[in-house]
MMTF fields as JSON, N, C-alpha, C and O atoms, coordinates in Angstrom:
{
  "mmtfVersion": "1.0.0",
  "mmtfProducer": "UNKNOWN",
  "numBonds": 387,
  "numAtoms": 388,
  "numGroups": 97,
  "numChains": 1,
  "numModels": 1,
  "chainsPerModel": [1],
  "groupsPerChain": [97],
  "chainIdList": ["A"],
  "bondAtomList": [4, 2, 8, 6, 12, 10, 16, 14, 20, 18, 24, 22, 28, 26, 32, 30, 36, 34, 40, 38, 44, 42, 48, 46, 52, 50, 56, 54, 60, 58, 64, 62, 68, 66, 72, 70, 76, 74, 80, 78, 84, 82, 88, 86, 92, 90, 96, 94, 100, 98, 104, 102, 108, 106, 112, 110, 116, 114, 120, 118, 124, 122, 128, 126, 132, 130, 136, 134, 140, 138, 144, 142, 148, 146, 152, 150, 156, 154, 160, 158, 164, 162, 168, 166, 172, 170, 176, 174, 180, 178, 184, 182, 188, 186, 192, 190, 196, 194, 200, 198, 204, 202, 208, 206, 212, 210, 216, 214, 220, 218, 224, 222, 228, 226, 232, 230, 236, 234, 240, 238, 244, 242, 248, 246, 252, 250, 256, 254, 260, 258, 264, 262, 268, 266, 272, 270, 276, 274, 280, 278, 284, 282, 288, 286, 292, 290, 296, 294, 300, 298, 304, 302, 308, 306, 312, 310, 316, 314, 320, 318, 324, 322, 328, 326, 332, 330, 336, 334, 340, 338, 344, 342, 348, 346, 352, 350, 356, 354, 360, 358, 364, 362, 368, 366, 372, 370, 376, 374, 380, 378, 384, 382],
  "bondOrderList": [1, 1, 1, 1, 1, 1, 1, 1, 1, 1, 1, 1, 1, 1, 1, 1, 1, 1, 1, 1, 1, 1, 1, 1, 1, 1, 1, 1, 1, 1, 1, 1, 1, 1, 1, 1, 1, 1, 1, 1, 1, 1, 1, 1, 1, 1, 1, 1, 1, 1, 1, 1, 1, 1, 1, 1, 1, 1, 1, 1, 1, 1, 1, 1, 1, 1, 1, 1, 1, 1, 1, 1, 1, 1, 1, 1, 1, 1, 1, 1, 1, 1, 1, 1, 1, 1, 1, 1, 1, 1, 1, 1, 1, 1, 1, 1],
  "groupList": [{"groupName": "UNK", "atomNameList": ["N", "CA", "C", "O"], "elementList": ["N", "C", "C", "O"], "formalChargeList": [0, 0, 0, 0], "bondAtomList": [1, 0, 2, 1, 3, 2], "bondOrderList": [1, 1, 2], "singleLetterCode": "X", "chemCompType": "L-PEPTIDE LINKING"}],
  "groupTypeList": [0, 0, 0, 0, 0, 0, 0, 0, 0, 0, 0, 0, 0, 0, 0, 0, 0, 0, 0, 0, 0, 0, 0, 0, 0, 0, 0, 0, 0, 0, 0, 0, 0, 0, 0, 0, 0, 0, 0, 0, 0, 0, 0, 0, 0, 0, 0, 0, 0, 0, 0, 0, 0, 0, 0, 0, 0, 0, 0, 0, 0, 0, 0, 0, 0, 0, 0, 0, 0, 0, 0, 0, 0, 0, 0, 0, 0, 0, 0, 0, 0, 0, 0, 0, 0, 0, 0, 0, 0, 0, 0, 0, 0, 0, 0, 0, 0],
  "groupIdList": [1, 2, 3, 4, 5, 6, 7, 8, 9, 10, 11, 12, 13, 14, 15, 16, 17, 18, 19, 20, 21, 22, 23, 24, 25, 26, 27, 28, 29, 30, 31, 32, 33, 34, 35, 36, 37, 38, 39, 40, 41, 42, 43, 44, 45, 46, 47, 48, 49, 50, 51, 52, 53, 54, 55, 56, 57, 58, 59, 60, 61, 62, 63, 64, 65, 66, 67, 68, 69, 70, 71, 72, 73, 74, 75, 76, 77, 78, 79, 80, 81, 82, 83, 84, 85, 86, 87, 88, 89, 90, 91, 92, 93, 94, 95, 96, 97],
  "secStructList": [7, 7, 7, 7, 2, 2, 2, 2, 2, 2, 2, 2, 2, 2, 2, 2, 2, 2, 2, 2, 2, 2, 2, 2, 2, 2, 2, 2, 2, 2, 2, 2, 2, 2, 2, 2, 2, 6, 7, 1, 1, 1, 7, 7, 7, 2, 2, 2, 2, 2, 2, 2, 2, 2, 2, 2, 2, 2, 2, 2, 6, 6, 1, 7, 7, 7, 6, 6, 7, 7, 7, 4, 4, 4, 7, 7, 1, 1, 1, 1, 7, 7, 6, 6, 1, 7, 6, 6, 7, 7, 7, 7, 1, 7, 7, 7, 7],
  "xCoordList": [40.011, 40.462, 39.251, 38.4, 39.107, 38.337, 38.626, 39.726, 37.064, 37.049, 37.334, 37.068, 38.098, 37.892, 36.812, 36.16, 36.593, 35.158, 35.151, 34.158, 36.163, 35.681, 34.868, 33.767, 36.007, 35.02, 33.742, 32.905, 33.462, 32.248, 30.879, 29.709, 31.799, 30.8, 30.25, 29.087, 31.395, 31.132, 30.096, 29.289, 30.343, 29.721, 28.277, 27.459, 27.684, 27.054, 25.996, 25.028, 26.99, 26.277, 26.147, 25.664, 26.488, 26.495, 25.357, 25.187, 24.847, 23.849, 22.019, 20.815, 22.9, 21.992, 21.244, 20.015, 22.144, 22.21, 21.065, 20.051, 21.302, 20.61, 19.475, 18.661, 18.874, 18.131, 17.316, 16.565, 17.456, 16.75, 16.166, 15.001, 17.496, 16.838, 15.927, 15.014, 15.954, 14.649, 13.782, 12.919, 13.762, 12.218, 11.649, 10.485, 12.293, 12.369, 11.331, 10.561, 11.819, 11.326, 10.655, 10.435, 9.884, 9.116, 7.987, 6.77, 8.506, 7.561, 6.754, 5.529, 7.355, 6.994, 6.468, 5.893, 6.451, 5.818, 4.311, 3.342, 4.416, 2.879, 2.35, 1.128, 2.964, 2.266, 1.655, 0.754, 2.262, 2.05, 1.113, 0.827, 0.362, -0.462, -1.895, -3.071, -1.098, -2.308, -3.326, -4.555, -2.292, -2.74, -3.59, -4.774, -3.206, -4.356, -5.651, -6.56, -5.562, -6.653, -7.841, -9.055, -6.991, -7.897, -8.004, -9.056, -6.563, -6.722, -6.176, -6.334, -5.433, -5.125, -6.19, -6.013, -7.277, -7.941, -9.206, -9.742, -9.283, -10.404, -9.744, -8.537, -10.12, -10.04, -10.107, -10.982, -9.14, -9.185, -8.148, -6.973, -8.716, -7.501, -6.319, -6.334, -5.307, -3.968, -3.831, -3.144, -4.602, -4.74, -5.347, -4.665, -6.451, -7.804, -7.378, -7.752, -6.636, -5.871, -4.592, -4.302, -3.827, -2.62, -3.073, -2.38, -4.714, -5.098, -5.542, -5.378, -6.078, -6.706, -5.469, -5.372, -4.472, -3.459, -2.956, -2.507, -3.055, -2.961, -3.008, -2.09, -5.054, -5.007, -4.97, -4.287, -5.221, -4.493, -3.205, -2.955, -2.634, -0.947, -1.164, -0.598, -1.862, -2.287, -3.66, -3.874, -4.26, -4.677, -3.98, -4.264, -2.95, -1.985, -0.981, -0.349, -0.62, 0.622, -0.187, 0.473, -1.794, -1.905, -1.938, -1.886, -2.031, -1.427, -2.712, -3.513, -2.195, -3.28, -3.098, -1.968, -3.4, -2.819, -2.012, -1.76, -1.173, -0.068, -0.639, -1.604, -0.41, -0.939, -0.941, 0.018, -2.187, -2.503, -2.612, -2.345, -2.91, -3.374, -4.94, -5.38, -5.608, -7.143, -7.597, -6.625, -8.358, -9.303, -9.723, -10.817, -9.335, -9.915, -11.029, -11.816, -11.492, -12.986, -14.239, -15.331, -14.214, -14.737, -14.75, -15.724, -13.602, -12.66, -12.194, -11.768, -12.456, -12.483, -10.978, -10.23, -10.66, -8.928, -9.457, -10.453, -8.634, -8.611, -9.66, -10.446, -9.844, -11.419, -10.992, -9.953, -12.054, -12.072, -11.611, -11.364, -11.427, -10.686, -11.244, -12.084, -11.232, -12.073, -13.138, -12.913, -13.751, -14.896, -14.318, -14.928, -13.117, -12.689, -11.846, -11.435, -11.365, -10.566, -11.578, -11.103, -12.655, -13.663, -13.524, -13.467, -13.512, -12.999, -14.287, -14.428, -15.407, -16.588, -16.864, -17.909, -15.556, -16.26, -15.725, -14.782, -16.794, -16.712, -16.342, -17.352, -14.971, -15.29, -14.734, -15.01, -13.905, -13.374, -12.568, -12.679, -11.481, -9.943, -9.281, -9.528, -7.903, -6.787, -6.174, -6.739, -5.2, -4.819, -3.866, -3.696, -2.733, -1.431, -1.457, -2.198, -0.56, -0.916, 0.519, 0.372],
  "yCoordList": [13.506, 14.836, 15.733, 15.326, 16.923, 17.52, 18.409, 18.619, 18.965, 19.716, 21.199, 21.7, 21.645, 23.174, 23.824, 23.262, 25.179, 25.67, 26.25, 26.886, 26.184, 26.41, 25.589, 25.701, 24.318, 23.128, 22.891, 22.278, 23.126, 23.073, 23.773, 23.451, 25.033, 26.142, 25.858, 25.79, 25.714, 24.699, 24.054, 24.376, 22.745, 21.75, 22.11, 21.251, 23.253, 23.822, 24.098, 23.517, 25.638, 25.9, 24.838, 25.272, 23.691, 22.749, 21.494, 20.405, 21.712, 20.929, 22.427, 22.286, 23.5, 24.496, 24.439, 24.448, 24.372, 24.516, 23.248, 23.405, 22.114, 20.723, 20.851, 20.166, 21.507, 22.168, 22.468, 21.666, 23.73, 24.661, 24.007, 24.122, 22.979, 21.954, 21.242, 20.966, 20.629, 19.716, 20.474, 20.51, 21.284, 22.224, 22.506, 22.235, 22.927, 23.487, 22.221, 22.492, 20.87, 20.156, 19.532, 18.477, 19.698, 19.444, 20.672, 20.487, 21.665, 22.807, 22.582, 22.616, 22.335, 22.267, 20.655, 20.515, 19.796, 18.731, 19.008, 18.793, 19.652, 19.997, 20.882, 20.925, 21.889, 22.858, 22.215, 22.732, 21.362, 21.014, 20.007, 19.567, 19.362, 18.186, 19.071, 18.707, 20.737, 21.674, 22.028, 21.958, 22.491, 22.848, 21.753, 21.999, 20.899, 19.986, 19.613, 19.23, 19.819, 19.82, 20.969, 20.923, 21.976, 23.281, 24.051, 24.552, 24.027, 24.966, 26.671, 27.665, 26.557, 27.408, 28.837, 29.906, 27.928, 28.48, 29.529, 30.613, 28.829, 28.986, 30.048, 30.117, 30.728, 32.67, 31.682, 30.856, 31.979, 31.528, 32.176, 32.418, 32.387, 32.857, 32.029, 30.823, 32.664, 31.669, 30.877, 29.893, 31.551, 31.01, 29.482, 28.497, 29.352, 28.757, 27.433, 26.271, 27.87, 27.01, 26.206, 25.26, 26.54, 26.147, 25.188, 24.243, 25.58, 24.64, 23.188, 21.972, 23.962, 22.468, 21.68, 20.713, 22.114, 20.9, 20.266, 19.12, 21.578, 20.621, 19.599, 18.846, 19.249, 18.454, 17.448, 16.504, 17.29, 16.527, 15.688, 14.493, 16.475, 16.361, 15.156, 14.077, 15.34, 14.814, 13.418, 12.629, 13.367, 12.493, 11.292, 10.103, 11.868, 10.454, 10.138, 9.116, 11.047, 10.657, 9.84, 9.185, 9.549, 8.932, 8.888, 7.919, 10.101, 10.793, 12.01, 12.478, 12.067, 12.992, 14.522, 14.53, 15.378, 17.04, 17.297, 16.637, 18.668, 18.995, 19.527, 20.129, 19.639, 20.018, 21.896, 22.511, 22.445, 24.036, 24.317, 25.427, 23.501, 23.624, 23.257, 22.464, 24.151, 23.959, 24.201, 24.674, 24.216, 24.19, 25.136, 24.971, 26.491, 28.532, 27.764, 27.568, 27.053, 27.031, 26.511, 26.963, 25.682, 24.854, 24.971, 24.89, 25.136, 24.206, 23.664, 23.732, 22.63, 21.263, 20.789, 21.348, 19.498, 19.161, 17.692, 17.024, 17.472, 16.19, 16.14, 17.086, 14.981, 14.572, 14.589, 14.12, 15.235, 15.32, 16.48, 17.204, 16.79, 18.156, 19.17, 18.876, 20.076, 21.161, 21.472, 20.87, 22.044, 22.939, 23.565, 23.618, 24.075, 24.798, 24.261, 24.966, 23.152, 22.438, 21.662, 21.155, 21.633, 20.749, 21.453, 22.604, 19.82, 20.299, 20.477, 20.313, 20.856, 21.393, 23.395, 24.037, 23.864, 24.969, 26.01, 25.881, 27.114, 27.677, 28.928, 29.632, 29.815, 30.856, 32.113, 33.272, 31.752, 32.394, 33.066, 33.382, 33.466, 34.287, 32.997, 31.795, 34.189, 33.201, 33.569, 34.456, 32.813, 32.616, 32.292, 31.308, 32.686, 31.821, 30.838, 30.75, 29.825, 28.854, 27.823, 26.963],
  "zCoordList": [25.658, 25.344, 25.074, 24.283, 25.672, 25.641, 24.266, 23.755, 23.721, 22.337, 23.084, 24.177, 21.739, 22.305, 21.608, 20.729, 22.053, 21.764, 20.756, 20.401, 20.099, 18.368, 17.738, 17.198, 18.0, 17.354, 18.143, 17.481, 19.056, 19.519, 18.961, 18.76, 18.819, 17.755, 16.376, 15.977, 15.768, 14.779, 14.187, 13.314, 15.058, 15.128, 15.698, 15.371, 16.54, 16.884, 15.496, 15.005, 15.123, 13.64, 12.401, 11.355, 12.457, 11.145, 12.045, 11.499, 13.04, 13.685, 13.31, 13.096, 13.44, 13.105, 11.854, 11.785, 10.757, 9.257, 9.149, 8.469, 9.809, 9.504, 10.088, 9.469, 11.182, 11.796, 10.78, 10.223, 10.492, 9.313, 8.201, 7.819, 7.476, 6.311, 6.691, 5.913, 8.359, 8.204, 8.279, 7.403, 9.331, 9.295, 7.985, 7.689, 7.388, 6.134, 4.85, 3.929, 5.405, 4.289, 4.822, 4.226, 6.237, 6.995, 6.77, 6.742, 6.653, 6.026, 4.945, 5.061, 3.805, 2.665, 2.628, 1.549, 3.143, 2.949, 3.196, 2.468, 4.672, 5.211, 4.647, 4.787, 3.835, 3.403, 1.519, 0.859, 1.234, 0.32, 0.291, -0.823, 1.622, 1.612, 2.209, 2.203, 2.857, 3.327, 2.07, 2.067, 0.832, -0.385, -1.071, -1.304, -1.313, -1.666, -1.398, -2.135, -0.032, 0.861, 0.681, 0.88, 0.236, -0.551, 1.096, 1.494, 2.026, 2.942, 2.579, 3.288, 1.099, 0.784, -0.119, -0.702, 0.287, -0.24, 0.934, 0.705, 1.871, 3.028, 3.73, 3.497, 4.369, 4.999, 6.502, 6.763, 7.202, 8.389, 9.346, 9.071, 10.388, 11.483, 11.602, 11.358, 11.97, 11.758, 13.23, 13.505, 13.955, 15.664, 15.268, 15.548, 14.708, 14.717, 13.693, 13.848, 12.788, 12.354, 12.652, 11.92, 13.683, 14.383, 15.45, 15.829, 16.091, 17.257, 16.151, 16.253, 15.26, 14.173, 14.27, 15.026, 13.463, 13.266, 14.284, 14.244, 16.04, 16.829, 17.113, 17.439, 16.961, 17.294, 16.037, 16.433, 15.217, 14.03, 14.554, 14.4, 15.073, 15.429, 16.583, 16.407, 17.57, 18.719, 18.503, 19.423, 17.476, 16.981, 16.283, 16.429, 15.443, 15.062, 15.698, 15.431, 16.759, 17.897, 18.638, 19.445, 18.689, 19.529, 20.961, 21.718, 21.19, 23.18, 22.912, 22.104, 24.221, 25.028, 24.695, 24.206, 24.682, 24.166, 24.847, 25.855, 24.369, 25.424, 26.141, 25.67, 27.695, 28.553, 28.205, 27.739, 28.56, 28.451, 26.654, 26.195, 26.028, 24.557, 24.955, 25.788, 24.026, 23.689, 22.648, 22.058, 22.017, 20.444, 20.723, 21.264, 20.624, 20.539, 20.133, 21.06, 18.592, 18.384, 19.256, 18.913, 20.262, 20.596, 22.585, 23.334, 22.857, 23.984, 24.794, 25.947, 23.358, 23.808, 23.456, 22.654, 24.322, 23.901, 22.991, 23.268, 22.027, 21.374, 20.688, 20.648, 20.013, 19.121, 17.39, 16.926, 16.642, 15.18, 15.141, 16.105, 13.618, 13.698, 13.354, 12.504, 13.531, 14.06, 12.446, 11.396, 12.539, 11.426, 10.296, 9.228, 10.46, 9.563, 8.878, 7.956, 8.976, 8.196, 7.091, 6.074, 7.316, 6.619, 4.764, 4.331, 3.958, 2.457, 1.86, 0.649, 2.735, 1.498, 2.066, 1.956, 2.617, 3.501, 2.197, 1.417, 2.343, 1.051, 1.464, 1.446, 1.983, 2.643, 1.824, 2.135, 0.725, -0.718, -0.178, 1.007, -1.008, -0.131, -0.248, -0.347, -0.16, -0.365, 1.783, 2.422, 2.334, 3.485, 3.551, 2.831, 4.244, 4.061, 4.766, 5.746, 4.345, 5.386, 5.92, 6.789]
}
């Protein structure tokens, strides 16, 4: 028996809602292991920082980069993680992160 498209909708928006929560506590996990790290502290482009975690991201997955991603700092694909993530960099300012 086929659903009708209410319940489809539904079930749609309550797959949405669960959506949001994980991101959400997937957010705050990373942003909370960023802060420690004292990235909340370092003045950095938000570009320059998104390729860092890239490859971070791509370092413990273990795989190759996504294809047409590059390191703006460097670019280079894969390796260590970039310069600006480094926990002795002193650049003062706060950054969102």
């Amino acid at each position: 028996m086929k659903k009708p498209s209410s319940k489809i909708r539904e079930e749609i928006a309550r797959l949405q809602d669960q959506l949001r929560q994980a991101e959400t506590r997937e957010a705050e996990r990373i942003g909370r292991i960023a802060l420690k790290a004292g990235l909340g502290e370092i003045e950095v482009d938000e570009a320059d920082l998104q390729a860092a975690f890239e490859e971070i991201g791509t370092r413990f997955r273990g795989g190759k980069p996504a294809a047409g991603r590059k390191n703006t700092a460097d670019g280079k694909n894969g390796g260590a993680p970039s310069p600006t993530l480094a926990p002795d960099a002193d650049a003062g300012g706060h950054s969102e992160a």
